[in-house]
C-alpha positions in Angstrom: 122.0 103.3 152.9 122.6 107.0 153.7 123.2 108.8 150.1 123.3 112.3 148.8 119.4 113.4 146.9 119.5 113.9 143.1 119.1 117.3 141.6 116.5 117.3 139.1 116.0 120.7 136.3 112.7 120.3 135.0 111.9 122.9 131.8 109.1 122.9 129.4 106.8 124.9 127.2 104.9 127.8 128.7 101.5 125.4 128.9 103.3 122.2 128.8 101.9 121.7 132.2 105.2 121.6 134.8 103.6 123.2 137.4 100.7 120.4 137.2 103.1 118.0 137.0 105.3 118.8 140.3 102.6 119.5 142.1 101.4 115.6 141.4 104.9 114.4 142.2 104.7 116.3 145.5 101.6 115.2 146.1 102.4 111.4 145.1 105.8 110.9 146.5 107.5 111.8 149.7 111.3 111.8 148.8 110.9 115.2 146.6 111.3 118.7 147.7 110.2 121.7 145.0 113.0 124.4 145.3 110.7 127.1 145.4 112.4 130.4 142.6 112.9 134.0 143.4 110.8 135.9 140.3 109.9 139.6 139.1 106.8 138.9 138.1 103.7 139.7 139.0 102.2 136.8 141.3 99.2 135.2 139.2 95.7 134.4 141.2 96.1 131.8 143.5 100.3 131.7 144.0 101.6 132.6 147.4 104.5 134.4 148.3 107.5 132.0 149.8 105.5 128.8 148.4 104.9 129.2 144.4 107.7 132.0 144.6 109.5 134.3 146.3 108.4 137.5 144.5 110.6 140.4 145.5 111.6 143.9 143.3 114.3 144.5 140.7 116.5 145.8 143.1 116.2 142.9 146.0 116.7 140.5 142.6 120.2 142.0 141.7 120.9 142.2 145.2 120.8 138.3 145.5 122.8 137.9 142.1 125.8 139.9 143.3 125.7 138.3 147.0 125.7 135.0 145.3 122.8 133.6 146.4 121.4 132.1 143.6 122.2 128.6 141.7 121.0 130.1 138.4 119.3 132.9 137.2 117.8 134.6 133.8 115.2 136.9 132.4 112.5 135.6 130.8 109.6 137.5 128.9 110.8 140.6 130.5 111.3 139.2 134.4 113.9 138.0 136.2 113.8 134.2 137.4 116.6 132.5 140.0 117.2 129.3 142.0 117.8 130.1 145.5 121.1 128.1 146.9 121.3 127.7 150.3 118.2 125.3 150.3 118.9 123.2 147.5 122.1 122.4 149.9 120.3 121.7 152.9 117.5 119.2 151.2 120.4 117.4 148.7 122.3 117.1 152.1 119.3 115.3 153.8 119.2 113.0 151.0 116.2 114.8 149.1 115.8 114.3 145.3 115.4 118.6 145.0 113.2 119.6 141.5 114.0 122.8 139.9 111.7 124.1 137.7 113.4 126.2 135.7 113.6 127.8 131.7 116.2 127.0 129.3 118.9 128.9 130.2 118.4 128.5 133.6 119.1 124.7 133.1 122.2 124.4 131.5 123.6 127.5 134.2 122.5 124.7 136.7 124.3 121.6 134.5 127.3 123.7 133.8 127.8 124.2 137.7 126.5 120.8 138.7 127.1 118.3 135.9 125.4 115.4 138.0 122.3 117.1 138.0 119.7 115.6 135.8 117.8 117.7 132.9 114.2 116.7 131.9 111.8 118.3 129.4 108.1 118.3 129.2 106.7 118.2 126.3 102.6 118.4 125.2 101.6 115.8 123.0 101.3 118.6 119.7 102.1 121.9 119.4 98.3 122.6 118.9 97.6 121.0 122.2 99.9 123.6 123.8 98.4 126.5 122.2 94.6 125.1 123.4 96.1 124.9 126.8 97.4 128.6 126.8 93.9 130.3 125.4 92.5 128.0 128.3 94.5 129.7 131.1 92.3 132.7 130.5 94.5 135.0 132.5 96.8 136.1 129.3 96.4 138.6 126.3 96.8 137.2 122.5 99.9 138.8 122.6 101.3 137.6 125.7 100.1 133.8 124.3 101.9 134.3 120.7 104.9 135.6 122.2 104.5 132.1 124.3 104.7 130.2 120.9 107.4 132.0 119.5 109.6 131.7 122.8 108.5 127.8 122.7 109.7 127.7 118.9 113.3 128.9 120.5 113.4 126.4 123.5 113.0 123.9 121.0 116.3 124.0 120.0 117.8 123.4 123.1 115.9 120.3 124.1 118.6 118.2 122.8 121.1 119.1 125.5 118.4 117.2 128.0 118.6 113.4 128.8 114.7 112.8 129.6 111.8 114.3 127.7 109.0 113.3 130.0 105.2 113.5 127.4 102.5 115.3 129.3 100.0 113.9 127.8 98.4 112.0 131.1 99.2 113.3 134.5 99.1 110.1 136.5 100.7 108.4 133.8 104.1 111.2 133.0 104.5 111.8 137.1 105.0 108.0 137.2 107.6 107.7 134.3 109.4 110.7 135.7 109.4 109.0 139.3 110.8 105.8 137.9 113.4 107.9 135.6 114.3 109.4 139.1 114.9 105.8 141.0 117.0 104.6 138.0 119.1 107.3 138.0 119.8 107.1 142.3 121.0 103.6 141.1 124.3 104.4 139.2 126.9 103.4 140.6 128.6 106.8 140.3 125.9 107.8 142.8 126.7 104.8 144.9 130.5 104.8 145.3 130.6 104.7 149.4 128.0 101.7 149.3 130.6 100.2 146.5 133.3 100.9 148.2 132.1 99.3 151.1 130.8 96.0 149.9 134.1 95.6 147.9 136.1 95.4 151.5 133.4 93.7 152.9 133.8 91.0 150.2 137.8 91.1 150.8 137.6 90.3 154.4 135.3 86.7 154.0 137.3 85.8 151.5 140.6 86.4 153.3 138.7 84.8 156.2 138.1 81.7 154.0 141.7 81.4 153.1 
């Protein structure tokens, strides 16, 4: 049974561990595909361009916008984030469940255009938790790590527009809750009207036949 992929926002803290956590799913499953975001940013140690992001100047950014070529975009801590659109089609098409891992605002720009799509927040187990998990990055000032909090204190308010929280609190355990989130929600049957459709007239003919 042939059926369109679902399109997944993940958002989260700054530390909540998303990154961790898609990279398990990926890693674990094989019917997800990461859309990978255009940023401003500065690529950390380890990311590679066209695989953790497509990093690109200012000027290519707003370039994109006005084209549009991007499902969502924002600016976040001073940068530019955005969802690429043209491969979000192509994987939804081939019956892909697409994750975007995405901010706040990005989210409800991608609900707003796509009301089928599926919002999900990660959340630490305490606010105390997160803030051990940012010092332990090591790769950011005090500064940069309290404006963190404060910009988590904000997103907080918007986590009740989301219909999943998913608690990172154990990897294996939160990518398998979000998984079977994910399989329940390709089981409505607004996701399923062709295969509907079709039993319904299959169910009309043997009985007509019986008649």
């Amino acid at each position: 049974m042939k059926r369109r992929g679902v399109l997944i926002v993940v958002s989260g803290f700054s530390g909540a561990g998303k990154g961790t956590l898609m990279k398990k799913m990926l890693e674990t499953y094989d019917n997800y595909a990461l859309s990978v975001s255009m940023t401003t940013r500065t690529p950390r140690e380890g990311e590679v361009d066209g695989k953790s992001y497509f990093f690109v100047d200012k000027e290519t950014f707003e370039k994109t916008i006005a084209e549009d070529g991007l499902i969502e975009y924002a600016n976040y801590c001073g940068n530019y984030y955005g969802t690429p659109k043209a491969y979000v089609e192509m994987k939804l098409e081939e019956g892909k469940d697409v994750i975007l891992e995405i901010e706040v605002q990005g989210a409800l720009q991608v609900k707003e255009r796509f009301p089928e799509a599926v919002l999900m927040f990660v959340m630490p187990p305490s606010a105390k938790e997160l803030y051990r998990r940012l010092v332990g990055r090591g790769t950011e000032t005090q500064e940069v790590i309290e404006g963190r909090m404060k910009r988590a204190v904000e997103e907080a308010e918007w986590i009740k527009h989301y219909e999943y929280i998913l608690l990172n609190d154990d990897l294996e355990e939160c990518a398998a809750q979000m998984h079977s989130m994910i399989q329940s929600v390709r089981m409505t049957p607004e996701r399923n009207e062709e295969f509907i459709e079709t039993i319904k007239e299959e169910l009309k003919a043997l009985v007509k036949g019986e008649n």
